[in-house]
BATORSE-992717 format. One record per residue (C-alpha): residue number from 0; x, y, z. Coordinates in pm, whole numbers, padded with zeros to 5 digits. Example, Ala and Ser with C-alpha at 12.3 -4.5 7.8 and 13.67 -1.06 7.14 Angstrom:
2
REC resi     c1     c2     c3
REC    0  01230 -00450  00780
REC    1  01367 -00106  00714
END
This chain:
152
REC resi     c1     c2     c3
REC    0 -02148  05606  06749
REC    1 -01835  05568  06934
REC    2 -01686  05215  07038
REC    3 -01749  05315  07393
REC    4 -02106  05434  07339
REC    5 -02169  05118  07143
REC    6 -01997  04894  07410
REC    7 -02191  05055  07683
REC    8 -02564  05009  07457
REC    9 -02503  04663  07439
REC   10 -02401  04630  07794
REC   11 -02749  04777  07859
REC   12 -02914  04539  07640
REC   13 -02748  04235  07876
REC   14 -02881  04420  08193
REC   15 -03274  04452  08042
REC   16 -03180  04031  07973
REC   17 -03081  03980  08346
REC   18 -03386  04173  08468
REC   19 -03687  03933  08272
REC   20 -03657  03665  08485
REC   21 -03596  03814  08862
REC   22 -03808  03774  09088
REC   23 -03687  04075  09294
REC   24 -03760  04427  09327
REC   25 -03675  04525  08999
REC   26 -03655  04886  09008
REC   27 -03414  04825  09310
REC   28 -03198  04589  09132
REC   29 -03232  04801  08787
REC   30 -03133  05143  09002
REC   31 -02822  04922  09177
REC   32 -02663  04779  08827
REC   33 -02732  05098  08654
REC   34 -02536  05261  08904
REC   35 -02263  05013  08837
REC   36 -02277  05051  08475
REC   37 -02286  05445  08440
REC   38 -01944  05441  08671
REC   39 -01789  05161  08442
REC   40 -01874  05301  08094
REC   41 -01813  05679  08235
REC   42 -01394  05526  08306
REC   43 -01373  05386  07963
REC   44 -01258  05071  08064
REC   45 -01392  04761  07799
REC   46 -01391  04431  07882
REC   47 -01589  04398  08195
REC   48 -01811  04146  08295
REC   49 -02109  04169  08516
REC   50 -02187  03914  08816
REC   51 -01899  03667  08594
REC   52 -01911  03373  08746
REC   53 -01602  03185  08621
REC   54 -01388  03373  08887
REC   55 -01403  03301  09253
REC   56 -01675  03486  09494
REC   57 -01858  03612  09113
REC   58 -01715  03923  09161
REC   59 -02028  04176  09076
REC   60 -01778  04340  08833
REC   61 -01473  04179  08697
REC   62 -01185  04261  08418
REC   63 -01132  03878  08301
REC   64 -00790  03944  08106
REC   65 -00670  04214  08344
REC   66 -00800  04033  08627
REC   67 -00964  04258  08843
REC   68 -01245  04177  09038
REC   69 -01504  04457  09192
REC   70 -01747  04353  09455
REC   71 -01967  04633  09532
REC   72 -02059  04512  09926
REC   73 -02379  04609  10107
REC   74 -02354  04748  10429
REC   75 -02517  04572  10609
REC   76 -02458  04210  10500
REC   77 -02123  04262  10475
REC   78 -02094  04481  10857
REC   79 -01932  04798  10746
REC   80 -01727  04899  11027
REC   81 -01851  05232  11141
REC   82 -02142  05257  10856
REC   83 -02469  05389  10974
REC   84 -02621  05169  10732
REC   85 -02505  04868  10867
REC   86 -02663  04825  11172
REC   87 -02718  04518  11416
REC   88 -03104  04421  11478
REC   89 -03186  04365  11854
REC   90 -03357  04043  11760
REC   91 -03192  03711  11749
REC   92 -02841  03905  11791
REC   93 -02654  03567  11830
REC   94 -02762  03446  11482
REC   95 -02693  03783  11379
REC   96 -02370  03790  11447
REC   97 -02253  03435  11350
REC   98 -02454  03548  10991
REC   99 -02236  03873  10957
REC  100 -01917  03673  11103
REC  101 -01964  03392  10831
REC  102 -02007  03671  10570
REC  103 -01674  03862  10656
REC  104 -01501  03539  10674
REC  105 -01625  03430  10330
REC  106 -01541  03751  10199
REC  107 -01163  03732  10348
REC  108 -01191  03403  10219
REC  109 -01258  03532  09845
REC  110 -01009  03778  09847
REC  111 -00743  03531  09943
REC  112 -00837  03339  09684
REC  113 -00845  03581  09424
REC  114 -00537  03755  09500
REC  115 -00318  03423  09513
REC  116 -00471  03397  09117
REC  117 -00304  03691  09064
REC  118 -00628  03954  09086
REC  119 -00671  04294  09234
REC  120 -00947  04305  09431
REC  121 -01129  04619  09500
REC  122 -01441  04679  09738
REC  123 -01707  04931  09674
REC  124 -01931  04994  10013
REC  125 -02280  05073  09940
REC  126 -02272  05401  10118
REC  127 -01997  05494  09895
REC  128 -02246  05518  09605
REC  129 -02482  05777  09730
REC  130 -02495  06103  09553
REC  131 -02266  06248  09830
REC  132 -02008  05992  09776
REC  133 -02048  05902  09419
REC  134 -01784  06161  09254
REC  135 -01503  06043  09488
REC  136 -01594  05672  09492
REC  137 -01560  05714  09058
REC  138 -01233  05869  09118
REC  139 -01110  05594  09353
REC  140 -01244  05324  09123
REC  141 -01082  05488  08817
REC  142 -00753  05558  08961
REC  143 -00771  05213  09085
REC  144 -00871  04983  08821
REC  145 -00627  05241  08548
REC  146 -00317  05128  08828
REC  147 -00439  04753  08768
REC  148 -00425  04757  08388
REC  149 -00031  04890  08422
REC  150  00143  04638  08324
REC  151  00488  04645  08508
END
């Protein structure tokens, strides 16, 4: 067994922990961190940490000593701009959109944050990890998180 296949059975083992005591949809939330985990173990990168939350905003995935934080962002909560999966319910708009307003801000907020501590922040939509979108969105992340661990 290789030190990445190792690294990325024991990260498997810590998601089956995380998953005993939800009390969410678990083959939603088991689908959504697998997802996660196949794109980090398929780049190669060690060291990760899942939902860490020593850094600010518990980045969902985060590089601790290379400080990089990943925040995979849900369309709708987080109002992707032009995203046909974030759309506005005709409901209650107002508290809608003070809820999605507070989120961006938060967000913005994070990122400030982390990035004046010296981290690279980088966002993952949701819709960039359907099976349309999933080769390119690996590419990005690896090309991304490989030009964070450069050390200049």
């Amino acid at each position: 067994m290789t030190l990445a296949s190792a690294f990325c059975k024991m990260s498997r083992e810590g998601l089956e922990a995380r998953l005993q005591n939800k009390d969410v949809d678990k083959s939603m939330y088991r689908e959504r961190l697998e997802t996660e985990l196949s794109v980090i173990c398929d780049m190669g990168f060690p060291g990760y940490r899942l939902d860490w939350k020593k850094a600010p905003g518990h980045p969902d995935i985060a590089y601790p000593g290379r400080k990089v934080a990943i925040f995979v962002m849900g369309c709708y909560w987080h109002a992707h701009e032009g995203c046909k999966y974030a759309s506005r319910p005709r409901t209650h708009s107002d508290y809608w959109d003070e809820k999605f307003r507070r989120n961006k801000e938060r967000d913005a907020r994070v990122r400030a944050e982390l990035e004046e501590l010296g981290w690279t922040v980088i966002d993952v939509w949701e819709c960039e990890l359907k099976r349309d979108k999933l080769d390119a969105t690996r590419e990005r992340l690896e090309r991304e998180v490989r030009y964070a661990f450069v050390e200049f």
